[in-house]
Residue frames as qw, qx, qy, qz and C-alpha x, y, z in Angstrom:
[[0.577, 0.118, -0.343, 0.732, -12.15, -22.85, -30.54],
 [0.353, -0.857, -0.366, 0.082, -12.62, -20.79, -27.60],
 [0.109, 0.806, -0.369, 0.449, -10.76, -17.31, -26.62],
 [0.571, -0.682, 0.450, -0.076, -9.46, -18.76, -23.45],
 [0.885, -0.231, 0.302, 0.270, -7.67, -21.66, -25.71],
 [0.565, 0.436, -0.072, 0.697, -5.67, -18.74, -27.62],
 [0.051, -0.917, 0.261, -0.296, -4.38, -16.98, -24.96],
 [0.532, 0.395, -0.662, 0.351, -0.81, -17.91, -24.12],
 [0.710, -0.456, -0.449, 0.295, 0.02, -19.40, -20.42],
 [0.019, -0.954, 0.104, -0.282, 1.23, -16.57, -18.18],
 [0.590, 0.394, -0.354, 0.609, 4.85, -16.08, -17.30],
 [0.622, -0.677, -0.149, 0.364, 6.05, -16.11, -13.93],
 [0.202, 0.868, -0.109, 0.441, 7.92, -12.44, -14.19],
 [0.310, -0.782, 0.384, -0.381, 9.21, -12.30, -10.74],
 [0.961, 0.000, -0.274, 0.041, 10.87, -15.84, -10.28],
 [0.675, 0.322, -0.150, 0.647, 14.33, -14.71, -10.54],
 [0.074, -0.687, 0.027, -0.722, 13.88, -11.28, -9.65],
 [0.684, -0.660, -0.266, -0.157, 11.93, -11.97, -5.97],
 [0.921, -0.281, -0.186, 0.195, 14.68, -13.43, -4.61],
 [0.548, 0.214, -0.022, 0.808, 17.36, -10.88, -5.21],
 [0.120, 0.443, -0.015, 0.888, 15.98, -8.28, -4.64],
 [0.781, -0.585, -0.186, -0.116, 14.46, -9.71, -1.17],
 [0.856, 0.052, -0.245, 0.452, 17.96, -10.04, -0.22],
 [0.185, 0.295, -0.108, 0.931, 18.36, -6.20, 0.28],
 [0.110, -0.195, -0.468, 0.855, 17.12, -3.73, 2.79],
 [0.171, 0.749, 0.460, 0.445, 14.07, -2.33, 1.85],
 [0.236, -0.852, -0.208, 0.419, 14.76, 0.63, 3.87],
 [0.373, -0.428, 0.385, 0.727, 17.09, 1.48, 0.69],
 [0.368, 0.416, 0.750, 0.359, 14.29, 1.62, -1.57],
 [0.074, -0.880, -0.366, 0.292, 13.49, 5.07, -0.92],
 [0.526, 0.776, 0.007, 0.347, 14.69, 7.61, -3.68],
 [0.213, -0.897, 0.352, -0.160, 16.70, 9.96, -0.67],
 [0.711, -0.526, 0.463, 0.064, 18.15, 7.16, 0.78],
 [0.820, 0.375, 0.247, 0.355, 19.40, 5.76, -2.85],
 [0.415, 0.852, -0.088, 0.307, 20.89, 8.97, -3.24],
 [0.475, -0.803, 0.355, -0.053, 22.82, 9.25, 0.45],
 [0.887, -0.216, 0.384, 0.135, 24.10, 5.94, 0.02],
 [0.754, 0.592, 0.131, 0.252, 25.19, 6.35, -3.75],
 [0.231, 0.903, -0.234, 0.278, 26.74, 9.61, -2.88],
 [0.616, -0.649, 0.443, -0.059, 29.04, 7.74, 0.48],
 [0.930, 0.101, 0.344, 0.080, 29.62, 5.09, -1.58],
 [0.586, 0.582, 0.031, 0.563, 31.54, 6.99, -4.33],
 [0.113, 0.728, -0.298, 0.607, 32.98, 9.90, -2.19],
 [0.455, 0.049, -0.682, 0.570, 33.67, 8.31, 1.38],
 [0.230, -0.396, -0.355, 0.815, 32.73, 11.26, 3.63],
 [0.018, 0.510, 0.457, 0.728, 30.42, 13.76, 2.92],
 [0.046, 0.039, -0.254, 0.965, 29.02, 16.95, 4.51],
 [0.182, 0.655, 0.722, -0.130, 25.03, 17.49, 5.22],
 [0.130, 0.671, 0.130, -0.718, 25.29, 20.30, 3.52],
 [0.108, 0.273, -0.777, -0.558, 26.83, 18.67, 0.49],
 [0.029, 0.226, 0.974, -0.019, 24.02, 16.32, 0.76],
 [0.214, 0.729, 0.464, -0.456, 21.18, 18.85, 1.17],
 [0.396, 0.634, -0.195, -0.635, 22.10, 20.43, -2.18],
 [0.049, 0.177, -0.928, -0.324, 22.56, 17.33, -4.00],
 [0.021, 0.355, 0.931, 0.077, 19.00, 15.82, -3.25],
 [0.196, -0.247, -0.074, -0.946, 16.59, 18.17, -4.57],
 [0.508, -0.522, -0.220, -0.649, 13.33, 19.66, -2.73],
 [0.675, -0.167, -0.693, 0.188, 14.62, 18.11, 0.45],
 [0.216, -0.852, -0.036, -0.475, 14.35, 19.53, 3.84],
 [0.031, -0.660, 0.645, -0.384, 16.66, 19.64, 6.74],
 [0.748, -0.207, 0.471, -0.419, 14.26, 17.81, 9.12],
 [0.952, 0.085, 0.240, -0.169, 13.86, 14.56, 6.68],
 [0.698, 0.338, -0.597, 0.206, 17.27, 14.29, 5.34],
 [0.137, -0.451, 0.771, -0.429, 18.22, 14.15, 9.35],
 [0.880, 0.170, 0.284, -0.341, 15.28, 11.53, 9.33],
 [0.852, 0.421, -0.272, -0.152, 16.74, 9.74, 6.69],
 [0.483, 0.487, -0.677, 0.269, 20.40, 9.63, 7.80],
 [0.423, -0.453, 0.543, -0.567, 19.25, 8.85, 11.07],
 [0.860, 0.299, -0.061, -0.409, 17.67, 6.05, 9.82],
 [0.844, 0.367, -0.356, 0.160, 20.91, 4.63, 7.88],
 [0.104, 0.469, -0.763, 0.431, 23.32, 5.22, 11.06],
 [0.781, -0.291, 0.333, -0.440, 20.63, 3.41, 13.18],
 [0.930, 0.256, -0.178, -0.193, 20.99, 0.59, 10.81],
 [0.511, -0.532, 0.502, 0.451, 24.90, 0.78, 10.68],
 [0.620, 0.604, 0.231, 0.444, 25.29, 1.64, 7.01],
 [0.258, 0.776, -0.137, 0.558, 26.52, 5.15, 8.18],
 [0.480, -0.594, -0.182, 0.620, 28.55, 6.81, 11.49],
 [0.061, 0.904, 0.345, 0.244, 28.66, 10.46, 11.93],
 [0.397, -0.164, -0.253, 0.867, 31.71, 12.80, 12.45],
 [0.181, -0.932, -0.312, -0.046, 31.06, 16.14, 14.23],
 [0.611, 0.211, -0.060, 0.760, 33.58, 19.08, 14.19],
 [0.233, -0.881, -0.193, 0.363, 33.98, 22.43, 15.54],
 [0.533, 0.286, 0.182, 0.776, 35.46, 24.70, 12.98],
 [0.036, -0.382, -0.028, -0.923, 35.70, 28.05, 14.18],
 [0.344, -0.107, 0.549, -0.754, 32.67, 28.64, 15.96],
 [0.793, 0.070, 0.046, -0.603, 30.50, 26.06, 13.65],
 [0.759, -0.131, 0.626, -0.124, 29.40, 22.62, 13.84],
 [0.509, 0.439, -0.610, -0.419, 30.60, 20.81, 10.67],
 [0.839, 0.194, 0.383, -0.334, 28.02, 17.54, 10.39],
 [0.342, 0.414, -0.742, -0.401, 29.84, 14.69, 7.90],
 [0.894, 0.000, 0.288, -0.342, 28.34, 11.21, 7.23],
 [0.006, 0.478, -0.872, -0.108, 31.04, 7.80, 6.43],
 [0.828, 0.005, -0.315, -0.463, 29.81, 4.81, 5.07],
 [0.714, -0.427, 0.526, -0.176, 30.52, 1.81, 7.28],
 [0.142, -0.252, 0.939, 0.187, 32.05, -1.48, 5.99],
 [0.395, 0.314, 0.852, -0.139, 28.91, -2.99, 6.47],
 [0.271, 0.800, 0.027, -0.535, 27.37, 0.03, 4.33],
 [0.312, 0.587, -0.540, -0.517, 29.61, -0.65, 1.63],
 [0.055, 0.161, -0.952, -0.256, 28.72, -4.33, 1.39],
 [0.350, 0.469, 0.761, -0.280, 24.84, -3.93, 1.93],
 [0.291, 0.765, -0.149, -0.555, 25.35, -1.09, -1.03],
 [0.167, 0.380, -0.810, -0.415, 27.28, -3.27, -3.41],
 [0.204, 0.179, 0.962, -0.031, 24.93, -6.31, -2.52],
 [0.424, 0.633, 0.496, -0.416, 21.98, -3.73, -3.25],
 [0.289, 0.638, -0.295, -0.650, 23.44, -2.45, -6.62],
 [0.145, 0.130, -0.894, -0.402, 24.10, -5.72, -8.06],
 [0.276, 0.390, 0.845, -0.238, 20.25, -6.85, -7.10],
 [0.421, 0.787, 0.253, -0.372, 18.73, -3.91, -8.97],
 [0.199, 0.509, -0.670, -0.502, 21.57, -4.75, -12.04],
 [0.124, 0.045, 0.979, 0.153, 20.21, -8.72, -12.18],
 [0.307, 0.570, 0.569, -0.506, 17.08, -7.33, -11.73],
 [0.362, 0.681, -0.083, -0.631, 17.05, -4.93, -14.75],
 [0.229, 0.454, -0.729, -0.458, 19.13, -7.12, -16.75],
 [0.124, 0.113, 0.986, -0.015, 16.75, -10.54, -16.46],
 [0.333, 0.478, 0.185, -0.792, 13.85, -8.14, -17.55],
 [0.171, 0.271, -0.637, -0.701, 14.30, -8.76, -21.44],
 [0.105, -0.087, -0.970, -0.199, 12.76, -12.08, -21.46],
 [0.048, 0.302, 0.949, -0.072, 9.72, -11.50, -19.97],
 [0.370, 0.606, 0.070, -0.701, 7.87, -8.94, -22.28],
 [0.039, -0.193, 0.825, 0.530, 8.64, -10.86, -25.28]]
């Protein structure tokens, strides 16, 4: 008996998986941008300031990089205000936003949850 005829057949891990989670943006795979989205998603509207203390060690320049990014896309649209004498910067998830966000949360839930089997 040879060692190559005890070692089990290898297991196609990413069958299932691939395909879902091909389905989504990658441009949402990025830790900041998981967080922008997460926070629009649950709170509508949000401030860049609220957003700059929420995602730690970030810097002005690359969260505007980032959100620039997701309005390019159309996941976000940007209100601008004048209060007083300052600009008040908020960021709204789009429609589309909320259905490329819901389409990405359930890909990385099938994803996590179709795991079990294939460590076994």
């Amino acid at each position: 008996m040879t060692l190559e005829s005890n070692r089990e057949k290898p297991r196609n891990f990413v069958a299932e998986d691939y395909f879902a989670l091909k389905t989504v943006p990658m441009v949402l795979f990025h830790p900041d941008r998981m967080i922008i989205m997460k926070a629009l998603f649950y709170h509508g509207i949000v401030e860049f300031r609220q957003l700059k203390h929420n995602i730690p060690e970030i810097t002005d320049g690359s969260l505007a990089s980032h959100l620039k990014v997701l309005e390019r896309l159309d996941f976000i649209k940007v209100h601008k205000e004048i209060i007083g004498r300052k600009l008040r910067t908020s960021y709204e998830i789009t429609e589309y936003g909320l259905e490329i966000f819901r389409k990405f949360e359930d890909s990385l839930k099938e994803f996590v949850k179709s795991g079990g089997g294939c460590y076994e």
